[in-house]
Gaussian input, Z-matrix of N, CA and C with variables (Angstrom, degrees):
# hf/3-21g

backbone

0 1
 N
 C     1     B1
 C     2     B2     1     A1
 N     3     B3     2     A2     1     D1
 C     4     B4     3     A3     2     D2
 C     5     B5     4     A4     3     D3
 N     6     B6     5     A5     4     D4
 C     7     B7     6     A6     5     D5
 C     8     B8     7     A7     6     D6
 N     9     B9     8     A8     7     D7
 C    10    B10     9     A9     8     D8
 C    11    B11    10    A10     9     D9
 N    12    B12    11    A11    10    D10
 C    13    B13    12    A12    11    D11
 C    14    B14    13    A13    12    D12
 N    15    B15    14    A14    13    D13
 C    16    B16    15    A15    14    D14
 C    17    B17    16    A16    15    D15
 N    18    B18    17    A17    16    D16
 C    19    B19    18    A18    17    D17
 C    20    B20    19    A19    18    D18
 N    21    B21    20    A20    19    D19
 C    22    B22    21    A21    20    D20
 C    23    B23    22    A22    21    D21
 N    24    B24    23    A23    22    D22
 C    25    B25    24    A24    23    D23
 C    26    B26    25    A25    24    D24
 N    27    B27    26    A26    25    D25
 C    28    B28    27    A27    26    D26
 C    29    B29    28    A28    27    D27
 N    30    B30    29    A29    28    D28
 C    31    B31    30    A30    29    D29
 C    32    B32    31    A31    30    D30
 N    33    B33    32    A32    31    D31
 C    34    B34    33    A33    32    D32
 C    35    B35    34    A34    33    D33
 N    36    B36    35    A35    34    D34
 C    37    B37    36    A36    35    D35
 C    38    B38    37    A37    36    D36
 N    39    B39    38    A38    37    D37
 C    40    B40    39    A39    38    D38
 C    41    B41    40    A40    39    D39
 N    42    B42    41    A41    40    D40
 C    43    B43    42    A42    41    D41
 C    44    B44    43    A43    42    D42
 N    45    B45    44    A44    43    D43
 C    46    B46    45    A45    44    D44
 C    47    B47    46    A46    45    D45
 N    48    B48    47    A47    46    D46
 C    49    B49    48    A48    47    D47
 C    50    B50    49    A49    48    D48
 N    51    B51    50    A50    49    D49
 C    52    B52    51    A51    50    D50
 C    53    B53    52    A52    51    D51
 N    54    B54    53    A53    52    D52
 C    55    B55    54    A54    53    D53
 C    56    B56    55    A55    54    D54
 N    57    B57    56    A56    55    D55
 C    58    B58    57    A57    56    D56
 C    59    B59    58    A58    57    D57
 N    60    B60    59    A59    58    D58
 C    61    B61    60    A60    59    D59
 C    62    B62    61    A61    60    D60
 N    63    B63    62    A62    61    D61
 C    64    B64    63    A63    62    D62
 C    65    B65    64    A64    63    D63
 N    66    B66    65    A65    64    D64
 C    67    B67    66    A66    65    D65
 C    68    B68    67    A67    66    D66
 N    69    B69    68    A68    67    D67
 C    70    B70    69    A69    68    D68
 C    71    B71    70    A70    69    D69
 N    72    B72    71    A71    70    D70
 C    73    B73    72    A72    71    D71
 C    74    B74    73    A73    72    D72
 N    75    B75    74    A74    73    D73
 C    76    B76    75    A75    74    D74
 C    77    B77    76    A76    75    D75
 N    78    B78    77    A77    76    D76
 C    79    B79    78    A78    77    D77
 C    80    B80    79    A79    78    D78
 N    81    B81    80    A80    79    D79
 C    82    B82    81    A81    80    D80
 C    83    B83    82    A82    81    D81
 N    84    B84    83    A83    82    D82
 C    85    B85    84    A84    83    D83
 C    86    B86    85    A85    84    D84
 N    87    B87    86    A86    85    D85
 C    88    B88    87    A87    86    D86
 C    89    B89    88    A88    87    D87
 N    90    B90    89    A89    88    D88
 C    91    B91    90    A90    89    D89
 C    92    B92    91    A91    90    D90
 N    93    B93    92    A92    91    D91
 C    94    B94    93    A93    92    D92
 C    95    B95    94    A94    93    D93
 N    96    B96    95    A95    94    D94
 C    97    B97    96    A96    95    D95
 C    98    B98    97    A97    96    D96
 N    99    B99    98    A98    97    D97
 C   100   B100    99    A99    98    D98
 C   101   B101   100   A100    99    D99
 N   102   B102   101   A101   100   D100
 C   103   B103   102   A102   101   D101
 C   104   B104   103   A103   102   D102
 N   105   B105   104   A104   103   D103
 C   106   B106   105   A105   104   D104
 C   107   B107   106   A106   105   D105
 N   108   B108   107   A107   106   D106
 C   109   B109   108   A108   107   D107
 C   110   B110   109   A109   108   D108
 N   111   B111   110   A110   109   D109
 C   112   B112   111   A111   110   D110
 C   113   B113   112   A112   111   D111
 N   114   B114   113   A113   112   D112
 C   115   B115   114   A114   113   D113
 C   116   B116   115   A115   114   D114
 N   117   B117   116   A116   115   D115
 C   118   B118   117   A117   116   D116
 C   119   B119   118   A118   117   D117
 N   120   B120   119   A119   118   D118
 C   121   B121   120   A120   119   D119
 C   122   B122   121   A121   120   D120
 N   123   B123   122   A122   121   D121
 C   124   B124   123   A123   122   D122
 C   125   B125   124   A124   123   D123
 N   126   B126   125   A125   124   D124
 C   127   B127   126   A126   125   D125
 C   128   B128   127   A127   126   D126
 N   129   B129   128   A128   127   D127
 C   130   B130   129   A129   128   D128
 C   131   B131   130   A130   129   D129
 N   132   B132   131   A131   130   D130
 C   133   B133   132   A132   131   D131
 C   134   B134   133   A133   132   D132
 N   135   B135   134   A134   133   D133
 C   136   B136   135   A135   134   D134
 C   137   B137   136   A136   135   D135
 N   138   B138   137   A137   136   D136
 C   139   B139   138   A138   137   D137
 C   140   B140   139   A139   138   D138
 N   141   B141   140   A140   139   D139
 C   142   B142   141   A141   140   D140
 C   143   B143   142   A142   141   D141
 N   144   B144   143   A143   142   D142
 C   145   B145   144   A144   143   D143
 C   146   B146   145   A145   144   D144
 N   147   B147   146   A146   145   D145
 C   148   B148   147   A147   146   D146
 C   149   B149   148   A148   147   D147
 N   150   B150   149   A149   148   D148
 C   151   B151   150   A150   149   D149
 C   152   B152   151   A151   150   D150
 N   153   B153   152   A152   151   D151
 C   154   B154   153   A153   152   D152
 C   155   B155   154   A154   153   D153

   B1=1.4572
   B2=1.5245
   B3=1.3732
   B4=1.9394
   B5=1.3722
   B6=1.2893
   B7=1.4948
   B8=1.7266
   B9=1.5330
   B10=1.4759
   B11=2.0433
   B12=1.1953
   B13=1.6322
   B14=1.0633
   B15=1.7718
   B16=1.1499
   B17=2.0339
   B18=1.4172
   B19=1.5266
   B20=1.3760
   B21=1.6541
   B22=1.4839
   B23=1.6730
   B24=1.3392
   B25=1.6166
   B26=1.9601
   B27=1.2046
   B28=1.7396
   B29=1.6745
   B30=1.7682
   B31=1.5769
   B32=1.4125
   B33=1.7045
   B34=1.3500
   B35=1.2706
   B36=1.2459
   B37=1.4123
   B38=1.6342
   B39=1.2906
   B40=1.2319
   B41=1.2701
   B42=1.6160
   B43=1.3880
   B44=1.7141
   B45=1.4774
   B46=1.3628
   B47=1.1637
   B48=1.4405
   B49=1.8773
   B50=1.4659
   B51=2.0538
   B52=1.6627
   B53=1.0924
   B54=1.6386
   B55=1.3598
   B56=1.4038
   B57=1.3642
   B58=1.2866
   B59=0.9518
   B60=0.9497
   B61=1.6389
   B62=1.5445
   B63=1.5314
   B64=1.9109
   B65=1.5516
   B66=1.1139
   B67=1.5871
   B68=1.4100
   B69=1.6872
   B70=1.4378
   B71=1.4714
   B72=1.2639
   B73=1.5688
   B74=2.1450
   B75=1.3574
   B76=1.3428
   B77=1.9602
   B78=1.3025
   B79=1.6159
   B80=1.7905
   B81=1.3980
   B82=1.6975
   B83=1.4035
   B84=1.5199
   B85=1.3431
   B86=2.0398
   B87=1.6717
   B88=1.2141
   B89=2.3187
   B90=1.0467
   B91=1.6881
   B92=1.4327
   B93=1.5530
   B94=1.6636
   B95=1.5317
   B96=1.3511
   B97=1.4700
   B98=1.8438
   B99=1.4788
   B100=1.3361
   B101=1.6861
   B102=1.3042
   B103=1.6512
   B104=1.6362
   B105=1.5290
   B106=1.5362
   B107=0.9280
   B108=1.9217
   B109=1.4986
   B110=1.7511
   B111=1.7577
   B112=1.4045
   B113=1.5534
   B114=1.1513
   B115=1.3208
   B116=1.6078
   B117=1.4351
   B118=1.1881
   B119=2.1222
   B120=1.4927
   B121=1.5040
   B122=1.6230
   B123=1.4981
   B124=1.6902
   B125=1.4147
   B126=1.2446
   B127=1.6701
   B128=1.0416
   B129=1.3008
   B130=2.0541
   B131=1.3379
   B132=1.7523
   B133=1.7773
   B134=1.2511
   B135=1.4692
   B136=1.0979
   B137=1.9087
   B138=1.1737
   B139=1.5471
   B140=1.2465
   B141=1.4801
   B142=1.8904
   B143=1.5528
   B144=1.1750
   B145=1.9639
   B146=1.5621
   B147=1.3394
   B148=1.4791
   B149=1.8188
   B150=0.8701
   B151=1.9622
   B152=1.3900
   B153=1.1067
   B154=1.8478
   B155=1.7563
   A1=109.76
   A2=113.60
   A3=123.54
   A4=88.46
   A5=102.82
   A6=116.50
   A7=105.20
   A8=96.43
   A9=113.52
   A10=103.01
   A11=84.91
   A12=92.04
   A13=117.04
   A14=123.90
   A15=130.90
   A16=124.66
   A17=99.16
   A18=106.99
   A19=120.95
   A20=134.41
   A21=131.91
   A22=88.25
   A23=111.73
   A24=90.25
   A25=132.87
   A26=95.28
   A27=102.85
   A28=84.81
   A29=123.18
   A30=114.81
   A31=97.76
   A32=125.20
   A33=111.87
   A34=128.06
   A35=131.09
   A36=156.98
   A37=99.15
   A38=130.59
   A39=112.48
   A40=96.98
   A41=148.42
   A42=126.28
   A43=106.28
   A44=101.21
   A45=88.16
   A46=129.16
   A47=116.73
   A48=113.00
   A49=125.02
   A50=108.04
   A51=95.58
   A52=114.40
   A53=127.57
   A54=133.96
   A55=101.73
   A56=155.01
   A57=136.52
   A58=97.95
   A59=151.26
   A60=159.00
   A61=110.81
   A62=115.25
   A63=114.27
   A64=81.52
   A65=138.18
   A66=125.92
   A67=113.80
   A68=96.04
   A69=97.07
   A70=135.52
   A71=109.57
   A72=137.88
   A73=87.46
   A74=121.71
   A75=121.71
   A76=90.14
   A77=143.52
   A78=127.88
   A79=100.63
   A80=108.97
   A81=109.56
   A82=106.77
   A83=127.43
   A84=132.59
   A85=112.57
   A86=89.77
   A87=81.58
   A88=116.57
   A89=95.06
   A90=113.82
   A91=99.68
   A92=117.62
   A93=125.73
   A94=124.14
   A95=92.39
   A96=120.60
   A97=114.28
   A98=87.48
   A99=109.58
   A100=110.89
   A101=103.17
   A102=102.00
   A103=88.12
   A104=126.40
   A105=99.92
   A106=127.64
   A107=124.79
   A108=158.89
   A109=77.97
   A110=114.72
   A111=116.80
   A112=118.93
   A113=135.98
   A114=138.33
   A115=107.64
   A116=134.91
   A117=147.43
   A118=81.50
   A119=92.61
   A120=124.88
   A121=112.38
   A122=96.44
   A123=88.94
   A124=99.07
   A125=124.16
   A126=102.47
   A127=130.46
   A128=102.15
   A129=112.32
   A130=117.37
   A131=99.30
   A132=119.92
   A133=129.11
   A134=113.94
   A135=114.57
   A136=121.93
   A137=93.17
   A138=94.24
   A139=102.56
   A140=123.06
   A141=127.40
   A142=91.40
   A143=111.46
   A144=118.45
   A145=80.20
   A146=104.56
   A147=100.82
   A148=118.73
   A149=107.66
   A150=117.21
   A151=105.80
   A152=115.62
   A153=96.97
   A154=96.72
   D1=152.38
   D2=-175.64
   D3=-92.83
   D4=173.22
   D5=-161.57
   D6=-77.48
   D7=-26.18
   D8=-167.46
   D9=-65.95
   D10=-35.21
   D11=-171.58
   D12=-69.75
   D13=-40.95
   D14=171.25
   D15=-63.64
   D16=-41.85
   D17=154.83
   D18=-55.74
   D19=-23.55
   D20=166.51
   D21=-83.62
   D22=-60.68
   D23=-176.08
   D24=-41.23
   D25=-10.97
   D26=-161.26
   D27=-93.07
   D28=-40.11
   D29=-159.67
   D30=-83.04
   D31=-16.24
   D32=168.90
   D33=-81.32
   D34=-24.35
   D35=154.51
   D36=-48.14
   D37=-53.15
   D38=-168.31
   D39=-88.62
   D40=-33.04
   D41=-177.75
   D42=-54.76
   D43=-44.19
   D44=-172.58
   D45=-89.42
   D46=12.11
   D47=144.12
   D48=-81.24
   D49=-13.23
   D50=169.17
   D51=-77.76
   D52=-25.74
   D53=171.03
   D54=-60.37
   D55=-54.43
   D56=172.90
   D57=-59.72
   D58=-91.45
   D59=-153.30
   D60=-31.76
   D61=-24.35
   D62=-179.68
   D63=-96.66
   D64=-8.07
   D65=-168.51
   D66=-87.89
   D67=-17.84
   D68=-158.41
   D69=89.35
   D70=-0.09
   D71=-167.27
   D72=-96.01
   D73=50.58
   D74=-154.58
   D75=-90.80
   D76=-13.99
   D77=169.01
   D78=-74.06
   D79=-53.60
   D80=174.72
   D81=-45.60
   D82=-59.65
   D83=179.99
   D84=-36.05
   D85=-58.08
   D86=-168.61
   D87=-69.33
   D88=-33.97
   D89=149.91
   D90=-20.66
   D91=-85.22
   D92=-175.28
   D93=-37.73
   D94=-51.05
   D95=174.99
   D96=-39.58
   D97=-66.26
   D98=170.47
   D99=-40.62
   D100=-66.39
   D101=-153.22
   D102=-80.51
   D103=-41.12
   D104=163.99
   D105=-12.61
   D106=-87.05
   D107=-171.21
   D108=-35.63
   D109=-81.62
   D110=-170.24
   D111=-32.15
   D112=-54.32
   D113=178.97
   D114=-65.34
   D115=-25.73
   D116=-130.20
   D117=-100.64
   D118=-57.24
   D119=174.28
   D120=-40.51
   D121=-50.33
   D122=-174.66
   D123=-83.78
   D124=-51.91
   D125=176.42
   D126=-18.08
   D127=-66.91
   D128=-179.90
   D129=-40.60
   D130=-61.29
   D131=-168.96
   D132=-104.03
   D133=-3.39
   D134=-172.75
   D135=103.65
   D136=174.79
   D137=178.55
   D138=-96.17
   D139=155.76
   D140=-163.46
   D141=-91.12
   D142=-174.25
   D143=-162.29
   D144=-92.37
   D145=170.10
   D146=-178.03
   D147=-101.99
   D148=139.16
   D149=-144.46
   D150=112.37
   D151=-29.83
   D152=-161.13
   D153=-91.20

């Protein structure tokens, strides 16, 4: 994936943990959250070496 893809991947990931998150669905939410931040992460810096 381009960096560009992973930054749309991170803003869809986070709508759809506020949508769990008004549901009350708040362990899935925090899940979203997570891999948001994570995708949000490789945009910036890159992807980690592989193992890490």
């Amino acid at each position: 994936m381009d960096k560009k893809t992973y930054l749309q991947k991170a803003k869809i990931q986070y709508e759809a943990a506020l949508c769990l998150f008004k549901n009350g669905y708040i362990n899935d939410a925090i899940s979203r959250h997570y891999y948001s931040f994570r995708s949000l992460c490789i945009h910036i810096v890159g992807k980690p070496e592989k193992g890490k």
